[in-house]
C-alpha positions as CSV (number, residue, x, y, z in Angstrom):
1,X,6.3,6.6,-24.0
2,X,6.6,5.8,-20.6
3,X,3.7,4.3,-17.9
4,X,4.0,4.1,-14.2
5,X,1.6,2.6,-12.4
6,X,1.6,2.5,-8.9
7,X,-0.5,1.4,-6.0
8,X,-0.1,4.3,-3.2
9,X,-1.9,2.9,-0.5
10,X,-3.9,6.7,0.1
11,X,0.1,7.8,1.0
12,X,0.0,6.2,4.4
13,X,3.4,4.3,3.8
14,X,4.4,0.4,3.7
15,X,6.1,-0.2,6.6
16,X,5.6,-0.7,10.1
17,X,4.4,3.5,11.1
18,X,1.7,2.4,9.5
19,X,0.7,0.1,12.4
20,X,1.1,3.2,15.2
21,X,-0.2,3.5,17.9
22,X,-2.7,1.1,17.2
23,X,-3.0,-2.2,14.5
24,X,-4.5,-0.1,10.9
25,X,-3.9,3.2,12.6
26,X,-2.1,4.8,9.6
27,X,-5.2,4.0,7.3
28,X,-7.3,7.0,9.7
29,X,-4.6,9.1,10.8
30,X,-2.3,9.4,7.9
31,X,1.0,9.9,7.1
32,X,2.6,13.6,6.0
33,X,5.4,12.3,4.7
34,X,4.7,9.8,2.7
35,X,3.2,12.0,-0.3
36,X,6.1,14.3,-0.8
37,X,8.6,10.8,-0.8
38,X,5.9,9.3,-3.5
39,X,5.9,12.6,-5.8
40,X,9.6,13.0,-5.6
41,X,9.9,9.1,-6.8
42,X,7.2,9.7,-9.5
43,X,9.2,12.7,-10.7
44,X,12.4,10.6,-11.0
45,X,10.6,7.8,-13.2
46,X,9.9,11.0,-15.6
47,X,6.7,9.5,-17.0
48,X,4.3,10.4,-19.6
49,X,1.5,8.5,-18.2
50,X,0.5,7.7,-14.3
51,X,-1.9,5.0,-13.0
52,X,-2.6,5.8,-9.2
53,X,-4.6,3.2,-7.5
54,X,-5.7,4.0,-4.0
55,X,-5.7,7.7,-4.1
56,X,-6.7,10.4,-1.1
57,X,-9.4,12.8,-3.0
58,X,-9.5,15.1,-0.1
59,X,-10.8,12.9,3.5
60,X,-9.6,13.8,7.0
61,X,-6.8,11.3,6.5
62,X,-5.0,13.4,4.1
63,X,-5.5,16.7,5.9
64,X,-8.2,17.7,3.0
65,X,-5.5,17.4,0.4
66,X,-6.2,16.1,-2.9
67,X,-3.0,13.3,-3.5
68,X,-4.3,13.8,-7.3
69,X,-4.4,16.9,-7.6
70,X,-1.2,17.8,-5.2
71,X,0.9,15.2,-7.4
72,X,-0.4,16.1,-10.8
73,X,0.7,19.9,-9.9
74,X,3.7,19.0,-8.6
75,X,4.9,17.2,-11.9
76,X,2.6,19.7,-14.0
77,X,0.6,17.0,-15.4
78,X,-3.2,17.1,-16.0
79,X,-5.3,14.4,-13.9
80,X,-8.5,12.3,-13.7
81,X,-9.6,10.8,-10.9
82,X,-13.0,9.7,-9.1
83,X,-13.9,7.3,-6.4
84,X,-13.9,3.5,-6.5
85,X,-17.4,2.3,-5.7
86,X,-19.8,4.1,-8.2
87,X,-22.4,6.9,-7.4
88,X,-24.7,4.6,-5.8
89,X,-22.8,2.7,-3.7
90,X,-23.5,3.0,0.4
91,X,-19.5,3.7,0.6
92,X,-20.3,7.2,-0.6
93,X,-22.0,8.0,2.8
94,X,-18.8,7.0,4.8
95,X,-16.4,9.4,6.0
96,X,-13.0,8.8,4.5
97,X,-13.8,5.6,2.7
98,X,-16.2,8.0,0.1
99,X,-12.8,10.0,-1.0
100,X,-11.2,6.8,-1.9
101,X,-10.4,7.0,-5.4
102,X,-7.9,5.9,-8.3
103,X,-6.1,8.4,-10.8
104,X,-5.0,8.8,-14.2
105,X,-2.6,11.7,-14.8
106,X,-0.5,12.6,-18.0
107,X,0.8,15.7,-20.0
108,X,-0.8,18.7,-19.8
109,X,-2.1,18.5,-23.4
110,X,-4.1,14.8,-23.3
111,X,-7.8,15.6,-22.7
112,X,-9.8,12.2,-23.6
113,X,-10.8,10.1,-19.8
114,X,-13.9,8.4,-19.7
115,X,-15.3,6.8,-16.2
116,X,-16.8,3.2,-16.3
117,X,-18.4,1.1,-13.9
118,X,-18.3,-2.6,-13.1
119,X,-21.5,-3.5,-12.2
120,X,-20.0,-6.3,-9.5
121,X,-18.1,-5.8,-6.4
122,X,-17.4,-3.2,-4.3
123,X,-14.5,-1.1,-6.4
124,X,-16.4,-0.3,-9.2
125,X,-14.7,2.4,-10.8
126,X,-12.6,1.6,-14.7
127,X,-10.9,4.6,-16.1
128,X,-10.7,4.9,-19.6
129,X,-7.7,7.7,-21.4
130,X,-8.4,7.8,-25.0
131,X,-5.0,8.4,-26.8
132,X,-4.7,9.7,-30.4
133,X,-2.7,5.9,-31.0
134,X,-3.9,4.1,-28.1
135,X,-6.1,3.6,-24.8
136,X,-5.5,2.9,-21.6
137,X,-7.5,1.2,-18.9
138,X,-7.1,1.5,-15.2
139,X,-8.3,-0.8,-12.9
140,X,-8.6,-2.2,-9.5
141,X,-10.4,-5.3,-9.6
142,X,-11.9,-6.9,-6.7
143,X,-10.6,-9.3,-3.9
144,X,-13.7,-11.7,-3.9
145,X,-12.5,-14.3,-7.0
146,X,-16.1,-14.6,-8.1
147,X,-16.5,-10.8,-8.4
148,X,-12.8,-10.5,-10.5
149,X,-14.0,-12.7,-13.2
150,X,-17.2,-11.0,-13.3
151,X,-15.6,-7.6,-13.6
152,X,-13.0,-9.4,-16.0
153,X,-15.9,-10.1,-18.6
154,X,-17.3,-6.5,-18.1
155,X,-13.6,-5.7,-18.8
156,X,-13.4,-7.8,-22.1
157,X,-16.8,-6.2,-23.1
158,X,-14.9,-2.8,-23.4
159,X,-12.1,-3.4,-25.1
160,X,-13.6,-5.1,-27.8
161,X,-15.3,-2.1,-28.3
162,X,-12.0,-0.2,-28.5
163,X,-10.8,0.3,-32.2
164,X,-7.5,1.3,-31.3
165,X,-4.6,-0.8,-29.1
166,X,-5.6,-1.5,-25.5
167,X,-3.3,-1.3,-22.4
168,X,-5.2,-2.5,-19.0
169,X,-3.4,-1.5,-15.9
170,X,-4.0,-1.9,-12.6
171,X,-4.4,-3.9,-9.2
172,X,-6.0,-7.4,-10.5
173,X,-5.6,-8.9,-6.6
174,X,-4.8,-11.9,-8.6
175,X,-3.8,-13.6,-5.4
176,X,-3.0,-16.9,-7.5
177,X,-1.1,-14.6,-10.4
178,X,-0.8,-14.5,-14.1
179,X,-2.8,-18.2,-13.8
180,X,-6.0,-16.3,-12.9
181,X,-5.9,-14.2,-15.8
182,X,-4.7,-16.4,-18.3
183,X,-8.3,-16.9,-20.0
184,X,-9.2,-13.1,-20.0
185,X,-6.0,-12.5,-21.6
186,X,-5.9,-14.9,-24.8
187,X,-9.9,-13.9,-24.7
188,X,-9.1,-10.2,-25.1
189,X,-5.3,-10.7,-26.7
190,X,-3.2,-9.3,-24.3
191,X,0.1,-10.2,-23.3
192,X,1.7,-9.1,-19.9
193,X,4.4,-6.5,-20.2
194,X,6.1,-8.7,-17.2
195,X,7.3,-11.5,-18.5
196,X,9.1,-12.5,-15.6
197,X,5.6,-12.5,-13.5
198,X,7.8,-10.2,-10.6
199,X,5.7,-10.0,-7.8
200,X,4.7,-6.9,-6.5
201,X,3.3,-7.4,-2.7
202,X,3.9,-7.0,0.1
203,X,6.9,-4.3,-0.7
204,X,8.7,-5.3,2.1
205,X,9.3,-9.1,1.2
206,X,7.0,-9.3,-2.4
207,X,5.9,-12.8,-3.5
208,X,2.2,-12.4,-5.3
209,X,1.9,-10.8,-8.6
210,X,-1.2,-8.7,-8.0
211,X,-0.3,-5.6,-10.5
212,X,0.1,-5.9,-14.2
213,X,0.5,-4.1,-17.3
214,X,-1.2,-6.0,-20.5
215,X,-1.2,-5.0,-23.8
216,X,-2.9,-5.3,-27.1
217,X,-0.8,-6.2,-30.3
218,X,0.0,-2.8,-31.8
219,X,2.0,-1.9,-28.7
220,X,5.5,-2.6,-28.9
221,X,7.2,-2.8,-25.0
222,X,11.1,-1.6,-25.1
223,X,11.6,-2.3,-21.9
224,X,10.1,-3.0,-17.8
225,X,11.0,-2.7,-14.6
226,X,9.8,-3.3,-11.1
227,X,11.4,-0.6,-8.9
228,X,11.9,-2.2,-5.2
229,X,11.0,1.0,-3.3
230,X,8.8,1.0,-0.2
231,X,6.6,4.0,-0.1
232,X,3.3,1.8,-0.6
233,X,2.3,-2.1,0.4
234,X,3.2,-2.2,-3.5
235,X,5.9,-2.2,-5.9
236,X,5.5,0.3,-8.7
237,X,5.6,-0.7,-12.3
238,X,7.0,1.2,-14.8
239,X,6.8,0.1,-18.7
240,X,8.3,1.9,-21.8
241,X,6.6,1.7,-25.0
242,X,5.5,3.0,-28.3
243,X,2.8,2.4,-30.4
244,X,3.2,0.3,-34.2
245,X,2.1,2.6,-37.0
């Protein structure tokens, strides 16, 4: 199987449009063309599993469109997405910030998400797809250290309920890398799928590892790569794999 997980930046783009007219500009007004460049790239990876982080569900910014929805369709994929920050959170009273959301998407015949919530930080939200061999995790963990590990214990709590092998992907906003993560991983025996620690941000000149893709013995990794396109402040990650039996 095959898992892409990307960091989309709500489709506003990487580069420097995203600055105009004003510093931040792109983050209200948006960016048309950014989606259909994302979807086209998705479609080229051919994966059978997506992890969106930063996702449009429908605000001004994206002209009302759903980037979840419109993607999934677009590669006829099922999808399940919901906002970062957790039914209770004061972010779901603010205009565009309250359709800010992350994504799982995958063949049309895998049924199986669950939503978690950290009980820490601002972006709340853990996406659990139940496979028949597997699960995955998506996350996007938060940028205040103390918080991360916080959310990294909550995160540990889960997959040791999991009877099945564990994949966590997602946007750690390790800002000091595999290092920060080291104790969560031999804690909840994962192992990153790259080896190489690439870094993945800023796109444009990349030098912090802030994305991963861990996994649990009982996944077996054939191969990894870090595609060095610019359509998001991230890299992608893309990670092909199948599951020991």
């Amino acid at each position: 199987m095959r898992l892409l997980l990307y960091n989309i930046r709500y489709a506003v783009g990487g580069g420097a449009s995203m600055h105009m007219p004003l510093p931040g500009a792109g983050y209200v007004l948006g960016n048309r063309s950014v989606l259909p460049e994302l979807t086209t790239f998705i479609k080229s990876v051919d994966p059978d599993i997506v992890g969106l982080i930063e996702v449009d569900t429908g605000s001004i910014r994206s002209r009302k469109v759903n980037q979840a929805e419109k993607i999934a369709s677009d590669l006829s994929m099922n999808t399940s997405y919901e906002t970062k920050y957790g039914s209770k959170s004061l972010n779901q009273l603010l205009p565009i910030v309250r359709k800010q959301g992350n994504a799982f998407m995958a063949a049309a015949r895998v049924h199986g998400e669950t939503f978690h919530y950290f009980d820490t930080g601002i972006k709340r939200l853990i996406i659990e797809l139940e496979m028949r061999e597997f699960a995955v995790f998506l996350v996007h963990l938060s940028l205040k250290y103390r918080h991360r590990h916080l959310q990294l214990r909550h995160l540990y709590d889960l997959i040791e309920k999991t009877k099945k092998p564990v994949i966590v992907a997602g946007d750690f906003n390790t800002f000091w890398g595999e290092n920060e993560i080291y104790l969560f991983k031999r804690a909840a025996r994962l192992q990153s799928a790259n080896v190489e620690c690439i870094p993945t941000y800023p796109s444009r000149a990349p030098r912090k590892e802030l994305d991963f893709i861990l996994f649990q013995e009982g996944i077996n990794v054939t191969n990894f790569e870090v595609p060095q396109v610019r359509y998001s402040d991230h890299l992608p990650l893309v990670c092909d794999f199948d599951v020991v039996k």
